[in-house]
C-alpha positions, 0 to 999 in steps of 0.5 A: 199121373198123366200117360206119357211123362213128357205130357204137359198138364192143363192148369185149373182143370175143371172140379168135377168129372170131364164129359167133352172136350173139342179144339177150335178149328182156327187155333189151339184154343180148347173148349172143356164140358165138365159135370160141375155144370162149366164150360171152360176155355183154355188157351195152348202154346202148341210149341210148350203145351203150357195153358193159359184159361181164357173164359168160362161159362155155364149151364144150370146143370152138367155139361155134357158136349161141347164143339166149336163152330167153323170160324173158331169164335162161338162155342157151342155146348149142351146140358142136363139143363135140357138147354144148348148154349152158344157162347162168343170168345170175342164179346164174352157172352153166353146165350141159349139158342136151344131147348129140348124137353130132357138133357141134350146130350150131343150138340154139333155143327153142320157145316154143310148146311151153312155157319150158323146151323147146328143140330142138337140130340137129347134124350127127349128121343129127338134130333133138331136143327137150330139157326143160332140166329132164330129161338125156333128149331128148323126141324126135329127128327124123332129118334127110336130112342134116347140119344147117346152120341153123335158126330158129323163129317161133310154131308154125314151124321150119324147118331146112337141111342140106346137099344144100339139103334144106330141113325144115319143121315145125308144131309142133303135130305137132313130131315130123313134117316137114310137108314136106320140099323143096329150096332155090330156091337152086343152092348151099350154104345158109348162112342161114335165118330166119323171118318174124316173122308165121310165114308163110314164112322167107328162105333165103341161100346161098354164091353170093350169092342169097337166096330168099323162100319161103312156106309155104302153097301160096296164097301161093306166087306170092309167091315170089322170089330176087334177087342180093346180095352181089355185086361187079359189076365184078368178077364176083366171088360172095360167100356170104350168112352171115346173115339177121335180121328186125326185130321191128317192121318186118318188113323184114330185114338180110343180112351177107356174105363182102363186107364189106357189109350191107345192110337189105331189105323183101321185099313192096316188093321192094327194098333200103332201105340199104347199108352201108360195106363193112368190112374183114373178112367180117361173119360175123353180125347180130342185132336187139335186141327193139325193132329200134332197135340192129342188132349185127353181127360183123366176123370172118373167116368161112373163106370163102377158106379157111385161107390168108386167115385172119388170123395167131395172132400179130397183132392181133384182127381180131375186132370187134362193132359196134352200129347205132343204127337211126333214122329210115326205113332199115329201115321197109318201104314202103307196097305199090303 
């Protein structure tokens, strides 16, 4: 069962558990990390939402991440195979242009620094900038812990590990953390992402919560948490596991362990949409460069642990869905 019954399912979805996804900046072609060690890529009719597969390749373990560079033809992605991988739509080849000494958790593409600059955060407690034309990184950052997620706007990137450290860089000075925190949030950090304007990030963790940060000390009355992905009746906590921003609205959706998604304006301080719950966890979401199509992976996420997870031997419970965004369900609301 897909969230809305209008939404198009994407065809030959991968075997195992979705961990990214990321739509090409040029056109609607979709890049998929799965943990049955693929990286696929699909092609979508935005009028009909239908998909056609394009390419596929792989690492030697689970992908974990996945991001496209800015002219839409290379693919980058990052594995529990310590490695990143680079892989070009047009030739069709796949080949390493990173290593780490533990699982690369996040991998992404800084613009600001120039087309061919990228960094990569792995568990090894480290962040590197790579030249994908050099097999030597630029630089590497020592990170308080182990890397959990990661994500960039303009000149800002910030990275969360475990312990809830949250880093944050300028990539004026890409080398420096311009300042070192802890997360608003009690738990686990699950999910960050970056406003689109580069003024602060959202930040989800396991319990449920996610928190508005700024980065600039005049803004910091902004500031905020609020509950989510929550069952009331039950009292029961589920873990956000992804956060994704509009690219025009600047609202942003949350997906979780529930089953639900739900689209968000942080400046109203309110929810514009829920969404049916699905039957499984939806383990991650990504807007497509116009925000008029929201892809969003049904998947089992390990939250309830081994003995929850879908058996070898049955049918793929893994399904990607395509939301036609229309009308005002993702636009913010005019402030008061």
């Amino acid at each position: 069962m897909l969230m809305d019954p209008n939404d198009v399912e994407v065809a030959h979805p991968p075997s195992d558990g979705v961990s990214s996804m990321a739509f090409s900046p040029t056109n609607d072609h979709l890049a998929v990390a799965s943990w049955d060690h693929q990286v696929r890529i699909y092609g979508v009719q935005s009028a009909t939402g239908s998909t056609t597969p394009i390419a596929a390749y792989e690492h030697q373990n689970p992908a974990l991440s996945v991001a496209w560079c800015r002219d839409g033809n290379r693919v980058i992605s990052g594995g529990a195979d310590n490695t990143a991988r680079m892989y070009d739509v047009i030739r069709g080849q796949a080949i390493q242009i990173a290593q780490h000494a533990a699982p690369v958790k996040s991998v992404k593409v800084l613009g600001g620094l120039g087309d061919n600059v990228i960094a990569t955060a792995s568990w090894d407690q480290t962040l590197k900038y790579w030249d994908t034309r050099s097999p030597q990184p630029i630089a590497t950052v020592q990170l308080p812990d182990r890397c959990y997620v990661m994500d960039t706007v303009d000149q800002l990137l910030v990275v969360g590990t475990a312990e809830r450290h949250v880093c944050i860089f300028d990539l004026k000075n890409p080398t420096v953390i311009y300042k070192q925190t802890v997360s608003p949030l009690k738990w686990q950090t699950r999910a960050i992402a970056c406003f689109p304007d580069a003024k602060g990030f959202a930040i989800g963790s396991i319990e449920g919560r996610i928190g508005i940060q700024y980065v600039d000390p005049r803004d910091h009355a902004k500031n905020f948490s609020f509950r989510c992905h929550r069952d009331e009746k039950t009292k029961q906590v589920f873990a956000v596991n992804d956060i994704s921003f509009h690219p025009t609205f600047g609202s942003f959706s949350t997906c979780g362990s529930d089953g639900t998604t739900s689209f968000w304006d942080k400046d109203s301080r309110q929810r514009l949409k829920l969404f049916s719950k699905v039957q499984c966890t939806v383990s991650c979401t990504a807007f497509n460069r116009n925000g008029n199509l929201l892809a969003y992976a049904v998947s089992y996420d390990w939250s309830q642990g081994y003995k929850k997870a879908p058996s070898p031997s049955g049918t793929n419970p893994n399904k990607i869905g395509l939301h036609a965004v229309i009308g005002d369900e993702a636009k913010t609301k005019k402030k008061r």
